[in-house]
Residue, then its C-alpha position, 0 to 999 in steps of 0.5 A: x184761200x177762202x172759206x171751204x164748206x163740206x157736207x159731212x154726216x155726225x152720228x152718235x156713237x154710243x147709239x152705233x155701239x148699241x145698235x151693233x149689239x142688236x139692242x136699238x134699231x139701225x133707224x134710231x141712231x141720232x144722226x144729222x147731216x150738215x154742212x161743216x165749215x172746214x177751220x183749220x185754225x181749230x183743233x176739233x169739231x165744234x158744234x153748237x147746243x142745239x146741235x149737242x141735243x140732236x145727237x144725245x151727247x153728254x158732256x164729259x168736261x168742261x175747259x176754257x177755250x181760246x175763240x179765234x178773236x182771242x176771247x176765252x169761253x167755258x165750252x162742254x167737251x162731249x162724248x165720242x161723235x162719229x164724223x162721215x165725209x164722202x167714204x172716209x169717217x173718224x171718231x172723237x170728241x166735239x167742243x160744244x159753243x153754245x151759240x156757235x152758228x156753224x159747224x167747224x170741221x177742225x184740224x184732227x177730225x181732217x187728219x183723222x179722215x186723211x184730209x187735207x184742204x186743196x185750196x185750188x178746187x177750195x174742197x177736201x182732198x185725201x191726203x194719199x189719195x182715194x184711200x184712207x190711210x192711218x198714220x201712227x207715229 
């Protein structure tokens, strides 16, 4: 299939709260643009600490986790990320690896997106088409 990378926007979402409450400026919400490696084989959004720092996130639990060479690693699990691609967007947690070198774009930020990898064009595509559709079971 190959690798597929895509720019996505994280936003802290506290910072969105309070600034829709008008008690922080729109300009001051801690925001970066990056360019994520899309894993399907991960769960969540990873980031690295540095990473974590830019956007003020606290970390809420820490857990073990299995990294795809099956070592085990204590990784932070952060506070809610807002996560943008093109016009569709989602809320969650991020899995902080402290030295990863690349943002992973994991299985539920896509589903929550409504995405899915199409591994002809290598590119996110929307699951139902233009439209981001929330599926509750």
């Amino acid at each position: 299939m190959g690798t597929v990378r895509e720019k996505i926007t994280l936003r802290n979402v506290i910072d969105v709260g309070v600034a829709k409450r008008g008690f922080m400026a729109e300009d001051k919400i801690r925001v970066a643009a990056v360019t994520a490696l899309v894993d399907t084989g991960s769960a969540m959004l990873v980031i690295n600490e540095d990473m974590r720092n830019q956007l003020g996130l606290d970390i809420k639990k820490k857990y073990i986790a299995t990294l795809a060479d099956g070592s085990l690693q204590e990784c932070g699990i952060t506070e809610s990320v807002e996560i943008e691609w093109e016009n569709r967007s989602t809320e969650g947690p991020a899995l902080v690896l402290p030295d990863a070198d690349e943002i992973l774009l994991g299985a539920i930020p896509l589903e929550g997106m409504d995405v899915m990898v199409d591994v002809k064009s290598r590119r996110l595509v929307g699951i139902h088409g233009d439209t981001q559709i929330m599926t509750i079971k």
